[in-house]
N, C-alpha and C positions, 0 to 999 in steps of 0.2 A: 504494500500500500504506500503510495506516495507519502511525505511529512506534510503535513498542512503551512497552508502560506499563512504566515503570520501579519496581519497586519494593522499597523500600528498607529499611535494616535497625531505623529506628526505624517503617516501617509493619507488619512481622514481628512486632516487640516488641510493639508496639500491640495486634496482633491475638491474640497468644497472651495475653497479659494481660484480654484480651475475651471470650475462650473460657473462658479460668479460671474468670473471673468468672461467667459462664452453666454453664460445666461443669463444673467441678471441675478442681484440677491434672492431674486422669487422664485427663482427653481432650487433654492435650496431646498432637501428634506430628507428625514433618513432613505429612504426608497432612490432617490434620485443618485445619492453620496452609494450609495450600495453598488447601484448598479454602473456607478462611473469604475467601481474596485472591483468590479466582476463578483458577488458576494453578497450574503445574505444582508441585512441588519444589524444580526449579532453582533458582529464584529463593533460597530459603532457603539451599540449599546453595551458594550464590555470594556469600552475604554471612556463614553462619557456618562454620566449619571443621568443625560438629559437632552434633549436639543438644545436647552437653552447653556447650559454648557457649553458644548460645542459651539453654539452661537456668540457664546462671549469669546473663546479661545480663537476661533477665523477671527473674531475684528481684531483682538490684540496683536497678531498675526499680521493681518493686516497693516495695523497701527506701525509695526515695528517694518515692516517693508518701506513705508511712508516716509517714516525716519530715516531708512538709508537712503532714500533719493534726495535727503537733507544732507546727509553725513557724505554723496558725492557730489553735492553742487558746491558746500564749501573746499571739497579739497580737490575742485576743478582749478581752484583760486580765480576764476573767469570774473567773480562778483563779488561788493564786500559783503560781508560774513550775515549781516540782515537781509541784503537783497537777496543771495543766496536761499535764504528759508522760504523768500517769497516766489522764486523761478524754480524752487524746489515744488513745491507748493502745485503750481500752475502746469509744470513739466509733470507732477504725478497724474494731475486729471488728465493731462493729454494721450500719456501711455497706459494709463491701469482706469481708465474711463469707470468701468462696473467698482471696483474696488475704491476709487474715488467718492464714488455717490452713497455706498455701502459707509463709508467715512462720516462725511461732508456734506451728502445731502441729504439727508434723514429727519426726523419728526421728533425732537428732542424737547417739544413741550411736556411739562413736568418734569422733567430729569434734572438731578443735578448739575449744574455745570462746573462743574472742577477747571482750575485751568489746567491746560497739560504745559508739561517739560517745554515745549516748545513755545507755546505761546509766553511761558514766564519766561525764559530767555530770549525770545526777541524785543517785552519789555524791558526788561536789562537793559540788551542794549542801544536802546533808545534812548531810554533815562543818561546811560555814560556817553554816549557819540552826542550827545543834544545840549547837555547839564539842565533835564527839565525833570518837575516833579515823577513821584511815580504815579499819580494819578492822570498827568498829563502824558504822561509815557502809554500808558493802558487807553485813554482816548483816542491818543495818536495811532497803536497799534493797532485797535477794534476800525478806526479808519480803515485803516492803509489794508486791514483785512479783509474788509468789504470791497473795497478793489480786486485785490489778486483774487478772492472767493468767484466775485463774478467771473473774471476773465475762466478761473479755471473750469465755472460751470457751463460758461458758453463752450469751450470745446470740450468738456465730459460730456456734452450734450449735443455737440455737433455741431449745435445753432450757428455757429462761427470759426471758419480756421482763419486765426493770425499768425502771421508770419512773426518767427522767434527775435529778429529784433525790434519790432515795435511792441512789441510784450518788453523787452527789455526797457525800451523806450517809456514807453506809457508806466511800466512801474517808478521808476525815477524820477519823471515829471510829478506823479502824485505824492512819492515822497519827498521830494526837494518843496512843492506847497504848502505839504500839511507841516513839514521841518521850518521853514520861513510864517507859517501864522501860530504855531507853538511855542515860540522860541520866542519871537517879538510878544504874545500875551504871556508868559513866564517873566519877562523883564518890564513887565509894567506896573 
């Protein structure tokens, strides 16, 4: 008798992040994740306690792929180290479209909003590249986020291809604004 394929809870993750990506977060479900693994259910059901399990562990997953297209737009050295988060940002929805919206465009009424690692550190460095409060820093940032958010849902969504340097473009114009009307109401 053959040994049974073992499979595991990051080839699960793997595969429901693979389907996203091909289908949309809405064809997730055990049945669908089963049958991308050639495999019963079990299998799922013997490494997550739950879907919603599983469904927390793909976004963290997710989350943390996000993060590396952060971690190589700074160490392209192309942008400074802010803009960088935000062409990281915009360059995720362009390539990982499904796993973008799976993120970023979602229905977060009632939820806590925590900020993540990323967004405290772009206020960071706002507040030190600017010398402006931190609450002025977190305005500035919630700004300048509403910008790159759109641009990245126009192309998570297709409604728009822009060409990569006026994306470059257009983010610097709106930071170099919102940097010049923060800065002059910080010293008045």
């Amino acid at each position: 008798m053959p040994p049974k394929v073992k499979i595991t809870k990051k080839d699960i993750i793997e595969t429901a992040l693979d389907l996203i990506r091909k289908n949309g977060q809405e064809s997730i479900n055990a049945r669908s994740i089963a049958r991308a693994l050639n495999c019963s259910t079990q299998p799922i059901f013997s490494n997550f306690s739950s879907m919603e399990e599983l469904e927390s562990e793909v976004l963290a997953s997710a989350y943390k792929l996000y993060l590396s297209f952060i971690e190589r737009e700074i160490e392209s050295g192309e942008y400074p180290r802010y803009k960088s988060f935000g062409m990281a940002y915009i360059r995720f929805a362009k390539e990982e479209k499904e796993l973008f919206k799976l993120l970023f465009m979602c229905d977060r009424s009632g939820k806590d909003f925590t900020p993540t690692e990323d967004f405290e550190a772009s206020v960071d460095m706002i507040m030190q590249a600017n010398g402006i409060s931190n609450k002025k820093a977190n305005l500035f940032h919630m700004e300048m986020w509403a910008c790159v958010h759109g641009i990245g849902t126009m192309l998570a969504t297709s409604f728009l291809e822009l060409d990569w340097d006026l994306v470059s473009s257009m983010i610097t114009d709106v930071y170099q604004g919102l940097r010049t009307r923060h800065i002059s109401e910080e010293t008045k």
